[in-house]
N, C-alpha and C positions, 0 to 999 in steps of 0.2 A: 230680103223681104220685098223692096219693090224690084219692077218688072225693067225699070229705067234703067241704062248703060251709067255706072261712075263716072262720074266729071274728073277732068281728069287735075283740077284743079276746085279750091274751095271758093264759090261764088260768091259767099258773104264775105272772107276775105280779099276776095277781088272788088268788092262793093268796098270794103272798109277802106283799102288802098284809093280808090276813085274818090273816097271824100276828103280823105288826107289833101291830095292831089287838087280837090277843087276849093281849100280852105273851109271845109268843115269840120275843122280838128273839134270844136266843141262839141259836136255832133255824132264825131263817128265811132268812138265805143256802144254810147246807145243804140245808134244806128243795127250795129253789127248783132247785139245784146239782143235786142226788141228782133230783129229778123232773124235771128239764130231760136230764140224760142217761139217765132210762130212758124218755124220748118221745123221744127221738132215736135209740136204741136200735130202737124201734117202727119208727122211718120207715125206719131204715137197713135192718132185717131185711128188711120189704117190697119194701124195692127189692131187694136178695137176693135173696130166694122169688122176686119177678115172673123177674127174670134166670134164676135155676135151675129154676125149673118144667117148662120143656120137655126138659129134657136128666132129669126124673125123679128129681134128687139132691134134698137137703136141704144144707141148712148144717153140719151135722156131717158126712154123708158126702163132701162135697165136702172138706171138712177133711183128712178123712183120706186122700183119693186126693190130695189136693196134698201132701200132708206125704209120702205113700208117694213122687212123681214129685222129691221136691229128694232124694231117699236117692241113695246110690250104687250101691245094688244092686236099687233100686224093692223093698226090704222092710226091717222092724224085726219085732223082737219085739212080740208083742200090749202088754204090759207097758208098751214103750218108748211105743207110740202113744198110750199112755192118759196118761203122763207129760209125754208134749210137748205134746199136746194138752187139757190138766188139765180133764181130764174122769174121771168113774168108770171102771174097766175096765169095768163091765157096759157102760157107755155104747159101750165101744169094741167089745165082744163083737156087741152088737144091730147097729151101724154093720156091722160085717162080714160079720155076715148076712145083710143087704138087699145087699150090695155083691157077694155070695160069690151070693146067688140072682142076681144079674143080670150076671155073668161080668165084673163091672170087678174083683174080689182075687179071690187065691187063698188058703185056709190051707196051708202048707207046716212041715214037720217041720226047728228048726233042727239046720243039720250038725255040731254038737259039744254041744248041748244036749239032751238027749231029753225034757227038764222045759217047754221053749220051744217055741211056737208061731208060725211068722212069717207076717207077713199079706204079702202076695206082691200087687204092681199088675201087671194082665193088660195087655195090648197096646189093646186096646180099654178098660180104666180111663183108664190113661196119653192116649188120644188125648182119652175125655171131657173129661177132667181139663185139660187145654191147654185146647181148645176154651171150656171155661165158664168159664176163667180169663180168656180173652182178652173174651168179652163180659163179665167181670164189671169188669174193667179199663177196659173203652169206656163202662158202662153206670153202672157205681155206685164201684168204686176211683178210677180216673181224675176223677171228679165228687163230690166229699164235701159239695159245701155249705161247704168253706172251702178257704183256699191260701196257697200262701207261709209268712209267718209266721205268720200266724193257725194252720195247720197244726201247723207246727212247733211250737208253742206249745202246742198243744192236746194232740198228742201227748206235749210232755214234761210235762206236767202231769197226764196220765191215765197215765203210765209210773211216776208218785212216788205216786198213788193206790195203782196196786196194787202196788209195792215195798211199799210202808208197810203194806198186807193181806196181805204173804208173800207174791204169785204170784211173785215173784223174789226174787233174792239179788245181783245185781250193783249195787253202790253206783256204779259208773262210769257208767251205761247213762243216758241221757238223749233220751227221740223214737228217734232214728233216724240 
């Protein structure tokens, strides 16, 4: 997948080694941990972008036409999306204006709320939104670089990271 020559050697383990070496032994499993998944982070995103490219989303937009097509009525409040999605509202304001210029949302007036704005998935969101799901599924969900337990494990152990940073409140929740 990337274009880059192998190292020929692992850098975060060479990182890890240099903080042993400079008496950060308290330091350098996290060290290694924390820069091992924001280069995985990297790879993962890339295989994203290469997948979404053509279909003209981003990874936020695609977010929010997926999160609009599991609704039941293909809309939420602006508010709601930026909550489910813990992202800023602005974040979700700018999403819906790339989305709202190229006729995947709609902004619609809620029916008992006049304070509320709902972001409304067009017929042509909804089918993008399938569509880049199913290659995202063949191309990079379907394919993570681990399986089975390893998976499983991985998951629940980045679910208790961010418990433990607040993104949730469910003490049951483990993976999946």
């Amino acid at each position: 997948m990337s274009s880059a020559p192998k190292l020929p050697l692992d850098p975060i383990a060479e990182a890890h080694r240099q903080w042993l070496r400079h008496g950060w032994a308290d330091a350098a499993d996290g060290m290694a941990a924390v820069t091992s998944i924001m280069r995985v982070q990297q790879i993962m995103m890339a295989r994203v972008e290469e997948v979404l490219k053509p279909t003209g989303l981003t990874f936020a937009r695609y977010e929010l036409l997926t999160l609009l097509t599991f609704t039941k009525t293909g809309a939420l409040p602006m508010a709601k999306a930026s909550a489910r999605l813990q992202v800023h509202p602005t974040s979700v304001t700018n999403a819906v204006d790339r989305l709202e210029k190229a006729g995947l949302v709609r902004r619609v007036p809620h029916p008992t709320d006049r304070r509320t704005t709902l972001v409304e998935i067009t017929d042509t969101g909804r089918t993008l939104a399938v569509a880049a799901t199913e290659d995202l599924n063949d191309r990079v969900f379907g394919l993570p670089g681990a399986d089975g337990a390893d998976l499983d494990k991985l998951v629940s152990i980045l679910a208790g990271i961010r418990r433990r940073a607040g993104d949730f409140d469910d003490e049951g929740a483990s993976g999946w």
